[in-house]
N, C-alpha and C positions, 0 to 999 in steps of 0.2 A: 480643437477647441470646441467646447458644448457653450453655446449660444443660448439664454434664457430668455422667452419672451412670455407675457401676458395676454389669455385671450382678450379680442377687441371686445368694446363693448357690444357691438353686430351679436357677438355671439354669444355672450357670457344670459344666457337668456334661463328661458327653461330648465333645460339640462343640468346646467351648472348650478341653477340654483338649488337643484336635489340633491348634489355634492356633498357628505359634510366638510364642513370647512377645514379640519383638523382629520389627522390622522393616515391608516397606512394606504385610504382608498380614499385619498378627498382631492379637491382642489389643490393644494398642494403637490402632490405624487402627480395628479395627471397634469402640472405645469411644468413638471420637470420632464415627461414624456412627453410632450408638448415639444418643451425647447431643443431636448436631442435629437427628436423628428426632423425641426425643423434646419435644426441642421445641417440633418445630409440630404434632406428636398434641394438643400441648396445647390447640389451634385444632378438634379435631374434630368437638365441636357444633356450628362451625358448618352442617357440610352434612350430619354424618352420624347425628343421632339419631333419625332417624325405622328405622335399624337393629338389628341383635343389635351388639354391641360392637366396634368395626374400631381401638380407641388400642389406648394404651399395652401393657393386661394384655393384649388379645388377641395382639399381639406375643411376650409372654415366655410366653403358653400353646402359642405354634407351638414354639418351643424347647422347651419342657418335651413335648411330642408328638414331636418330634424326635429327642428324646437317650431316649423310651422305646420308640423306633421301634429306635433304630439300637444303643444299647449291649450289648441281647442277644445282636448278631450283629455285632457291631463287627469280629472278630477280622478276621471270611468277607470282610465286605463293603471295611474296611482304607480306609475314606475319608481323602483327604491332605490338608496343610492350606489347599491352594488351594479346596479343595472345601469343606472346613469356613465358609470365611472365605465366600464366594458364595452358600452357603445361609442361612448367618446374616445377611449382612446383607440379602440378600433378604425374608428374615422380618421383620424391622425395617420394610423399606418398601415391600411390595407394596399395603400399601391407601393411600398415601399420596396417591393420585387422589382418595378421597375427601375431601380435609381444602384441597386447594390449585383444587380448580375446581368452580364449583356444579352443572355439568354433570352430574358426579354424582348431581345430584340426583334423588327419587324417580321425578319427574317427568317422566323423562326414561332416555334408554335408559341400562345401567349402563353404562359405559364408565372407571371406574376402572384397570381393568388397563392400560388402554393410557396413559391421564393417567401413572400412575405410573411407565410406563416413559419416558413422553417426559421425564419430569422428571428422572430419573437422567440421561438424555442430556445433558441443558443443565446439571447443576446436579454431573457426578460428578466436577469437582475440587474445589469446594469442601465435597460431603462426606468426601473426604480419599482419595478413590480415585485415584489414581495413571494409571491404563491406562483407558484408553478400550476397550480387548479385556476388560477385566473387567468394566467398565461393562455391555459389549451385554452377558454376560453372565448379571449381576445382573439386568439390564433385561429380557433373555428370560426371567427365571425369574419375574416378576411377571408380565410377558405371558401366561405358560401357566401360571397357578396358575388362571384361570377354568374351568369345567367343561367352556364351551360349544366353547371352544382345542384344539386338536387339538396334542397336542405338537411330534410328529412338524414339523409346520408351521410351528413355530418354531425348532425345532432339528433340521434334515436329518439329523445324524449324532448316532449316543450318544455320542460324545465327542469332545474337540477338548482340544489342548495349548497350555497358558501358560506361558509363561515354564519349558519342558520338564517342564511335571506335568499330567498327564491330568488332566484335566475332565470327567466322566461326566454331562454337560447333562440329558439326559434322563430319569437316574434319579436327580438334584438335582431337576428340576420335578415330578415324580413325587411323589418328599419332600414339597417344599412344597406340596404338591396337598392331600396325604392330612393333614397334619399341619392343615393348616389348615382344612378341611372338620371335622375330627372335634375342631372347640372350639365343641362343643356341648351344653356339659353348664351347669346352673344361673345359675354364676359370668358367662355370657355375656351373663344377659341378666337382670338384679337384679332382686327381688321388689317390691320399694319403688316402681319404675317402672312397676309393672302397672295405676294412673289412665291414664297418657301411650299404653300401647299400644290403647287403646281407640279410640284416635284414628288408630291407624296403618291402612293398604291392609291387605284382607285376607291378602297371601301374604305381608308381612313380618308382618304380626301372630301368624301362625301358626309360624312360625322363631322368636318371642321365646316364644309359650306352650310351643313343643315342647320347647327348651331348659330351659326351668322345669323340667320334669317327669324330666331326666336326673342324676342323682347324680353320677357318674362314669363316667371310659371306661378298659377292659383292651385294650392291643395283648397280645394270647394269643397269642404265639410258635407255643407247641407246639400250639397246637387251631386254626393257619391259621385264626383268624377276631379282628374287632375286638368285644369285649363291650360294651356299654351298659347300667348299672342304673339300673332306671326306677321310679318312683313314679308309680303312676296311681289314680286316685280316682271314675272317671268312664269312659262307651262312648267318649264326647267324647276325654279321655286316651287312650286305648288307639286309636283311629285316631289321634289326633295322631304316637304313637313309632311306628305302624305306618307311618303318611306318612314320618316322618323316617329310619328305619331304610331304605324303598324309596329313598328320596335318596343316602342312604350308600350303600346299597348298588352305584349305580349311581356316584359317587364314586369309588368302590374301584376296579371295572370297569375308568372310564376308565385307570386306572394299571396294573392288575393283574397284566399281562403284562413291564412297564416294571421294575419293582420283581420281581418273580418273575425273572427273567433276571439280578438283582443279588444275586441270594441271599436277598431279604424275600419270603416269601410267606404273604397272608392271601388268602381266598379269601371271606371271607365276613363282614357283620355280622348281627350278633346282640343283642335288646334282653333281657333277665332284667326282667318287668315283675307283682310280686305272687305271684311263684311259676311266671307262665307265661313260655313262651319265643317271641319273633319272629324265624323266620329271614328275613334279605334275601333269601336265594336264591329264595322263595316270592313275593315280593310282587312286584308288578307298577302300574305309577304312569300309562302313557301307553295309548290305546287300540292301540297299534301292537305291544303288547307284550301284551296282550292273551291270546293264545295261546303265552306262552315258557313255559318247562319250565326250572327253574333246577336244572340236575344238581351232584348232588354229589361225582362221583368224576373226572370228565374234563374240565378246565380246560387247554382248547386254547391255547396259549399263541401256536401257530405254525400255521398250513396255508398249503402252497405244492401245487398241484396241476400236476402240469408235462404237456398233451395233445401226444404226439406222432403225427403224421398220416403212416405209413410205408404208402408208393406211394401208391393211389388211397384207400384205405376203411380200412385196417389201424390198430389204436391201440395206441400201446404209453403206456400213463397210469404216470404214476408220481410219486407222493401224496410230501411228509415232512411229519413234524406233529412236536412238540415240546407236552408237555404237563403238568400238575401234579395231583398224587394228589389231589383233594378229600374224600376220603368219609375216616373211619376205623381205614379198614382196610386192609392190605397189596391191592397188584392185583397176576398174575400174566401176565392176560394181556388183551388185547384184542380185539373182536368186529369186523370189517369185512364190507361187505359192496359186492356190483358187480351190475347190472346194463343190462340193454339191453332199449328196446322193438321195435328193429328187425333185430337181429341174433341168431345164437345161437352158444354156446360154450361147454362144459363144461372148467372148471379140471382139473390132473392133481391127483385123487387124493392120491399120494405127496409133491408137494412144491406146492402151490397157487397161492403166491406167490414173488417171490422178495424178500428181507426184509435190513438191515443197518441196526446200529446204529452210526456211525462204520464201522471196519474190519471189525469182526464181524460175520459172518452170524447172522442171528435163522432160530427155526425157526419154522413157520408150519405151522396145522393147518385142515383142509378140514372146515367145520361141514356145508352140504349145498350140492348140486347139483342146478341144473336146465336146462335147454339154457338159459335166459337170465338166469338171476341165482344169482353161486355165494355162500355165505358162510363165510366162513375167519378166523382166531383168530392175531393174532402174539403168540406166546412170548416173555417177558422174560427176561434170562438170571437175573433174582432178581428177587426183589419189589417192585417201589417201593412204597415205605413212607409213610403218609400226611401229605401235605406235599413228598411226593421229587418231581423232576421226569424226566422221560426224551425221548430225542431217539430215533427211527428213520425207514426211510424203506424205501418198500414198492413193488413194480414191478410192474406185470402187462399181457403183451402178450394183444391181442384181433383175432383178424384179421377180418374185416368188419365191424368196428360201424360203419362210417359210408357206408352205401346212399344215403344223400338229399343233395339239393342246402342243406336248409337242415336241421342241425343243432342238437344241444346234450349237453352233457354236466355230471350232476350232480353235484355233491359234498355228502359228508354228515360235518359235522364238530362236537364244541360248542366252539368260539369263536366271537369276535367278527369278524376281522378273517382275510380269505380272500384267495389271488391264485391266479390262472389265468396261466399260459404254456401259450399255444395256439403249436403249433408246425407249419408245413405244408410241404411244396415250392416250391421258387422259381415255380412256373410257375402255383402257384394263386392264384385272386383272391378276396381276401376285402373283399366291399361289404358288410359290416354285424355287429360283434359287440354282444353285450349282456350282461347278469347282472343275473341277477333271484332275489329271497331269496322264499322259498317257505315260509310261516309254515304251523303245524301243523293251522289252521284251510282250507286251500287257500288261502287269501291271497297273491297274487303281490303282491311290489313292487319295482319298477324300481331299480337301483341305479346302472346305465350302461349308457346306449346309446350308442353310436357308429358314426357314417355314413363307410364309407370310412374302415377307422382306417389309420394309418402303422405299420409295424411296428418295434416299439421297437430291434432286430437283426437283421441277416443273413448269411449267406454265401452262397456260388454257388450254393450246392445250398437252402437253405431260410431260411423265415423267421420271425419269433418274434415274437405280438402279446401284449402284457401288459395285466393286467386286477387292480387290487385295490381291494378293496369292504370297508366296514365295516356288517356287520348288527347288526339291530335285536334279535334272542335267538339265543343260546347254541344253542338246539333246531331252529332250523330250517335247511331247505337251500338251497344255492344252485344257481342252472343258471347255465353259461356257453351261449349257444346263438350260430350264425354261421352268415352267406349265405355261398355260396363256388361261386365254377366253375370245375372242373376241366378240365383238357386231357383 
């Protein structure tokens, strides 16, 4: 039997009211996916209580995260109702892996996301979905709502048109990421049931105690961070919101860039626990992170570092980054800096770099000089203001930096997520590039090697190898380094 229910008023908010009311993608269609959903939620114990809550309310808590996420900024962000109808019903049935195959099970690797999506596959006309183009994807939005999912991976492109209405893919998984991560408060995981989780693996039983100990959650528009108020009683308590705040916090992360590029930016969680404050940006969960430095003012959103190889040895680099105010306080300008351990070259003085923001030139000011590392300051033409984001992009030619047969060149940025275009003459050969993240402890770690790579482009005169790597902290660098022999 298919059980019909009506969303509560809790939720019928935002989202819903983007819905059109009629037709094969409205409020109608998604109450009737709605009510079959919730039908077989009703089946959840059977695979899923050794968990924090994956039925019914967890479903209408990702909505209610949702519509507190997006109604702030609804105006900016102007989501349409193809959009609306995809995330919702997404939310409805991304955990539905765990209700229809016991594979799910504890026992066993989690592979709910994928269950869930194959089951929209097979099953999305009779929950009243129409398009199998919608279907994949609903389907990919449950696939990348996992942590461990690279979105990107799922959805090559940020957006794709249905039925002539942009689909912004991966700033909907994004949504469902964060929304669904951050139903972590009490309601998740009931007091009553605190016999049953004595019995649970220690890292689910720790998800149900940390939950206990959260009151509620602030998506804080204006202070770019998510708040958590905590009640702790205990040392035990206070690592428990400190464990779970370093989770979120890396939660956020994955997204942060995705969601920031669509007008949402949080940059940071934050737990209020007895009067003390836990920031995410400080905590550090894996030993690999060990060494990050979680800054507050420069959240890289973009680095593309472009090496151009002009004649034998000559560099002309030229950096764009795109980034978001985290700190405070208005920023005016930025600090860069260049260096070489095999070459030498003093900047001019008078004009350093050369600097543009879109069409406009940026001025740019020469901090000091040495024959082999200069550093220099780009100028904003106004402040971005905390939360603002800005794009430029910064060129500087170096004629002999590249003396040796085997090479490398560093970059120094705070993001996650870096790419290298190494660019050379046709006539050069390059047997070997690499990138390796260079944590602040000297710690090297390989990110890619490659033997003999293919060059992604070329023309008669040169050619173009691509390199992009996601690191492990904010704070450290990376090196691009390459064998090569020249005529």
């Amino acid at each position: 039997m298919i059980v019909f229910i009506h969303m509560s008023p809790k939720i019928a908010n935002y989202l819903t009211s983007v819905l059109d009311d009629v037709g094969v993608y409205s409020k109608n269609t998604l109450s009737h996916l709605q009510g079959t959903i919730a039908a077989l939620l009703e089946k959840y114990e059977r695979y899923g209580t050794y968990l924090t809550d994956h039925g019914h309310r967890h479903c209408e808590k990702i909505i209610e995260n949702l519509n507190a996420i997006l109604k702030p900024v609804k105006k900016t962000v102007d989501l349409n109702s193809m959009e609306a109808f995809v995330v919702l019903a997404a939310a409805w049935i991304h955990d539905i892996g765990y209700v229809i195959d016991e594979s799910a099970a504890p026992n066993r690797e989690d592979n709910h996301h994928e269950l869930s999506a194959d089951f929209i596959m097979q099953n999305y006309q009779t929950l009243g979905i129409r398009s199998k183009h919608v279907a994949q994807i609903i389907a990919g939005l449950c696939l990348a709502h996992r942590r461990r999912v690279v979105i990107s991976e799922i959805f090559n492109r940020p957006k794709i048109r249905v039925l002539n209405r942009p689909v912004r893919v991966q700033f909907l998984a994004a949504l469902l990421s964060l929304a669904d991560a951050f139903d972590c408060a009490f309601d998740r995981a009931p007091e009553y049931e605190s016999n049953y989780i004595l019995r649970l693996p220690e890292k689910a039983r720790w998800h149900w105690e940390a939950c206990q100990l959260v009151r509620g959650i602030e998506f804080d528009h204006g202070g770019t961070r998510i708040v958590l108020d905590a009640v702790i009683e205990d040392e035990k308590g206070q690592e428990d919101v400190k464990r779970k705040v370093g989770y979120l916090q890396e939660e956020l992360e994955r997204v942060l860039a995705i969601l920031a590029g669509n007008s949402i930016v949080f940059l940071y969680v934050e737990a209020n626990c007895n009067g003390t404050t836990i920031d995410g940006r400080k905590i550090t969960l894996a030993p690999i992170t060990e060494s990050r430095t979680k800054l507050e003012t420069f959240f890289d959103l973009e680095t593309v570092y472009r090496v151009t190889v002009v004649q034998r040895e000559d560099c002309r680099a030229v950096r764009r980054v795109s980034f978001v105010n985290g700190s405070q306080n208005p920023v005016k300008m930025r600090r860069h800096f260049f260096y070489s351990d095999s070459s030498f070259f003093e900047l001019d003085p008078d004009e350093p770099v050369q600097a543009w923001h879109g069409n406009e030139r940026l001025h740019s000011k020469l901090v000091s000089s040495h024959p082999a590392k200069c550093e220099f300051d780009i100028l904003f033409p106004k402040p971005v203001e905390p939360g603002g984001s800005f794009s430029y992009v910064y060129e500087i030619y170096w004629p002999g930096c590249f003396p040796s047969d085997e090479e490398f060149f560093t970059g120094n940025d705070y993001g996650l997520k870096v790419q290298y275009e190494l660019v050379v003459p046709l006539a050069f050969k390059i047997s070997q590039i690499a990138c390796k993240e260079v944590l602040a402890d000297g710690q090297y770690i390989t990110l890619v090697e490659l033997d003999h790579p293919k060059p992604a482009k070329g023309t008669t005169r040169k050619k173009e190898f691509v390199v992009e790597v996601t690191k492990n902290a904010r704070s450290s660098n990376t090196t691009l380094s390459w064998k090569w022999e020249r005529p």
